[in-house]
N, C-alpha and C positions, 0 to 999 in steps of 0.2 A: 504494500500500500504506500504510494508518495505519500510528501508531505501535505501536498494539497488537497488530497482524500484524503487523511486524515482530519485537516481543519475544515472539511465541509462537510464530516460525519459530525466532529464537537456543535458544528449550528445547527445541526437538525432538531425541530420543534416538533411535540405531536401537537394537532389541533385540538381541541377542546369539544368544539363542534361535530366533528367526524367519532371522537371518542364515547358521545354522550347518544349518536346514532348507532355506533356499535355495539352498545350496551345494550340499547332497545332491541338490537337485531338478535345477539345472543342470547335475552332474558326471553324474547316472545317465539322465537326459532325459526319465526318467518318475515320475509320482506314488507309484505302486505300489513301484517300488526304491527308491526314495525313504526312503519311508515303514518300508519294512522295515529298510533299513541304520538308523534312528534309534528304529526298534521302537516306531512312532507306527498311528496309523490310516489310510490313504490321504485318510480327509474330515477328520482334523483338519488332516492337509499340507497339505490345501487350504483350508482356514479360515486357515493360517498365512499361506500365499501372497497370499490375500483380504488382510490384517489389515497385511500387509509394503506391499503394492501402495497399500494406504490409506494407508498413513506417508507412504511418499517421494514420491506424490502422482502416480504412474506405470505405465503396465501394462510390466510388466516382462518377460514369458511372454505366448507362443500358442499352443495346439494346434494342432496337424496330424499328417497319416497318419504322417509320417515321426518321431512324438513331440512331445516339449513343445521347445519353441524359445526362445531367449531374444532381447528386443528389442534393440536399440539400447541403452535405458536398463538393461536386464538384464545385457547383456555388460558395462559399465560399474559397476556394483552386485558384480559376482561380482568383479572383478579387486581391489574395495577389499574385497569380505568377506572372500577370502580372506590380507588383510593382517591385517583385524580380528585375526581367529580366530587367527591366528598370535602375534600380538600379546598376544592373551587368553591363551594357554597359555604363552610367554611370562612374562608378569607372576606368575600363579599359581607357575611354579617357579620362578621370583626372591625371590616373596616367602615362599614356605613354606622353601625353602633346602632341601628335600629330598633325597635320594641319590633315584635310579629305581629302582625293584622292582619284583616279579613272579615270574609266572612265564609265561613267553611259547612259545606253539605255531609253528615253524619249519617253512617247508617248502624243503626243498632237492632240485634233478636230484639222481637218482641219480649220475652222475658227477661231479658236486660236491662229493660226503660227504665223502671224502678231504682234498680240499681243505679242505672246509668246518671239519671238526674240528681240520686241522693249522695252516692258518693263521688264520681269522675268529674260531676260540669262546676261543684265546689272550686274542684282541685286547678282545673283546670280556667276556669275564672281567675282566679287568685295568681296561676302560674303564666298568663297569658290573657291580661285582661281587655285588650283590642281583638282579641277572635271573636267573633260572631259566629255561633254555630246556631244552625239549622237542623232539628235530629227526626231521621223515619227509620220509622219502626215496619221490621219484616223479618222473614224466613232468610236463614246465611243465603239461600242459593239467588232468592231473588234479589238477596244485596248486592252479589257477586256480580249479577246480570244490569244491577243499574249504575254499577259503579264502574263496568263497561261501556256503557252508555254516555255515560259522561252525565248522570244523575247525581252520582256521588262524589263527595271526594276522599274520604275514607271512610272505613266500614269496619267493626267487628264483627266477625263470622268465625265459625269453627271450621276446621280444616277439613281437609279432604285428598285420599293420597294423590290425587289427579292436578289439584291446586299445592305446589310445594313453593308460591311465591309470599307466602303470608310471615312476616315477623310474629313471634310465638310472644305472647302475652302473660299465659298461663297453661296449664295441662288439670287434669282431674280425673279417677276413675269413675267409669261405667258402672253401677253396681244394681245386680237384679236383685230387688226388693218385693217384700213383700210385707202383710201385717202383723204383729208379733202374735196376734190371736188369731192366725189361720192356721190350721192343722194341715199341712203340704201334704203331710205323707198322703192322705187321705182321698188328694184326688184324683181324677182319673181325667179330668179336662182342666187346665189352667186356666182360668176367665182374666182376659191380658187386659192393661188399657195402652193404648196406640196413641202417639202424637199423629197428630193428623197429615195427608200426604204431602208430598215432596220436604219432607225434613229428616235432616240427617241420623238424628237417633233415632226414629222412626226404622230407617233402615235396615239400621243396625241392629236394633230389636227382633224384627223380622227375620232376618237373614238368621242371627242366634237364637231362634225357636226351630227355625226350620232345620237347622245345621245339629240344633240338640233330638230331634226328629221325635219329640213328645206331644201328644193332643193337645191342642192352646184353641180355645175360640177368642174372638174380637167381644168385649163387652163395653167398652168404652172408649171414646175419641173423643179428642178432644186440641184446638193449636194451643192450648195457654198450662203451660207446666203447672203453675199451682192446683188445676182441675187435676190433674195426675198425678200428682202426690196425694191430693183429697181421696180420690181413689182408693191408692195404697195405702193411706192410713186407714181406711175406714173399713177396709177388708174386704172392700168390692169386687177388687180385681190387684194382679199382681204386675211390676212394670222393669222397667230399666230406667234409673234416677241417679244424673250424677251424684258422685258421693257429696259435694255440698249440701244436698236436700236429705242426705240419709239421717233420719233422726232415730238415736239407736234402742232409744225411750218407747219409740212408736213399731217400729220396723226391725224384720230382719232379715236380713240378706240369704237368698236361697240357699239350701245346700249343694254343694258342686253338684251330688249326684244325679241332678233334679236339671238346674241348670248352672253355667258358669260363663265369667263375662274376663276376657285378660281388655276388656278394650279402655282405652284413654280418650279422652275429650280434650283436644285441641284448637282452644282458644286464638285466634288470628288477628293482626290488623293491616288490613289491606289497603291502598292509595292510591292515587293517578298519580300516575308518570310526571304530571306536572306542582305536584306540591313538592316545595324546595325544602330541603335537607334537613335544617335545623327546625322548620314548623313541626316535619316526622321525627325526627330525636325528643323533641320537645312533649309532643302530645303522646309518643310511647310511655315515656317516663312519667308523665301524669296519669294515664292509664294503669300500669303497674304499679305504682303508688296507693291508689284508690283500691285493686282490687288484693291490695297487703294487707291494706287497713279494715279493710270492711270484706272481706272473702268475697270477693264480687262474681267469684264464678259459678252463679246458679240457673245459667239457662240451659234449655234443651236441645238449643237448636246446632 
């Protein structure tokens, strides 16, 4: 290598811009999502990817059926971009010294509100008092679906293995409950109560009746957790209740032989692409905060 390849590798810059499309393109797997979360063209995304691959001197991405793929050199590029970027949003509110404002669109379970108003919007006031939130109330998938949308701009929802993009909040086990005055052994049909459909523990309940391959009828539905703990305490019907709601006064947790649950609830909080760094470090830690203090994870969903 001359000297003057040498001192024209020392000024090589990566862009900022190309790096923060790269991330998009890695994190969603495809050009098309890509391009929309950054409200770009899909062929300029791909003129940026060109333009990036040209810099570092690297193919960094592949296609295939399965999506876009990142190389060797790709995984390695993504782990320092997303220092960059961190870094950049960073600097900008260090150096403008600004309070965070707004006004920010929330999505919370429905069995979270309660929580959510009494302990998190305290916190979260007090920690950031120029936000303006906005908060709706719904089922995680159809938070998922409007925070897509551009309905939302963040959401807690519970995870899901298909969604691996959500910062973990909290976790809680799954525990099959029932009334401490039912005699289990006894019966010969489980009378279940069901979260009502498209919810996630609902699912899971399901799928672990059928997987335990024991007689269960449906006797109650219901979308609002507190109806289905009223249930299980009152010996109506037997359910699947994070363990926040297990009251061990009221309830007891089935015997393995009967059924058994290894599952965990996985708490999430999800964002658009376009809320800047320090509002999300901000509002995590106020979330965690609130659900320390006050056990705030008791929803179903």
């Amino acid at each position: 290598m001359t000297e003057v390849d040498r001192k024209f590798r020392k000024e090589l810059l990566l862009d900022l811009e190309l790096l923060h499309t790269f991330n998009m393109v890695a994190k969603t797997g495809e050009l098309k999502k890509a391009a929309e979360s950054i409200f770009r063209s899909q062929a300029a995304v791909s003129m940026q990817m060109k333009k990036l691959e040209e810099v570092v001197g690297c193919t960094l991405m592949e296609r295939s059926n399965r999506g876009i793929q990142l190389t060797a050199a790709g995984k390695t590029l993504f782990g320092y971009s997303e220092q960059f970027l961190k870094l950049n949003s960073a600097t900008f509110s260090a150096l403008n010294e600004r309070d965070l404002y707004g006004q920010f669109n929330f999505g919370v379970p429905t069995d979270y509100a309660p929580d959510f108003l009494n302990s998190f919007m305290p916190v979260l006031s007090r920690e950031i008092p120029n936000l303006e939130a906005q908060i709706v109330c719904d089922r995680s998938r159809n938070l998922r679906k409007m925070l897509g949308t551009g309905e939302l701009d963040i959401a807690i929802v519970s995870g899901e293995a298909e969604y691996p993009d959500g910062l973990l909040l909290w976790s809680e086990r799954l525990i099959w409950s029932a009334s401490s005055s039912v005699n289990l052994e006894g019966m010969t049909e489980l009378p279940v109560a069901i979260y009502d459909d498209n919810c996630i523990v609902s699912d899971m309940c399901i799928r672990g009746l059928n997987n335990a391959g024991i007689p269960y009828k449906q006797v109650f539905i219901s979308p609002i957790l507190a109806n289905i703990v009223t249930a299980v305490h009152s010996g109506f019907a037997v359910s699947l209740l994070p363990e926040s709601m297990f009251d061990a006064d009221k309830v007891q947790e089935i015997p393995s032989g009967i059924l058994t649950s290894n599952l965990v609830l996985n708490i999430q909080m999800i964002h658009s692409p376009m809320i800047e760094e320090p509002i999300l470090t901000k509002v995590a830690e106020c979330l965690r905060r609130a659900s320390r203090a006050q056990k705030l994870g008791k929803a179903s969903d």
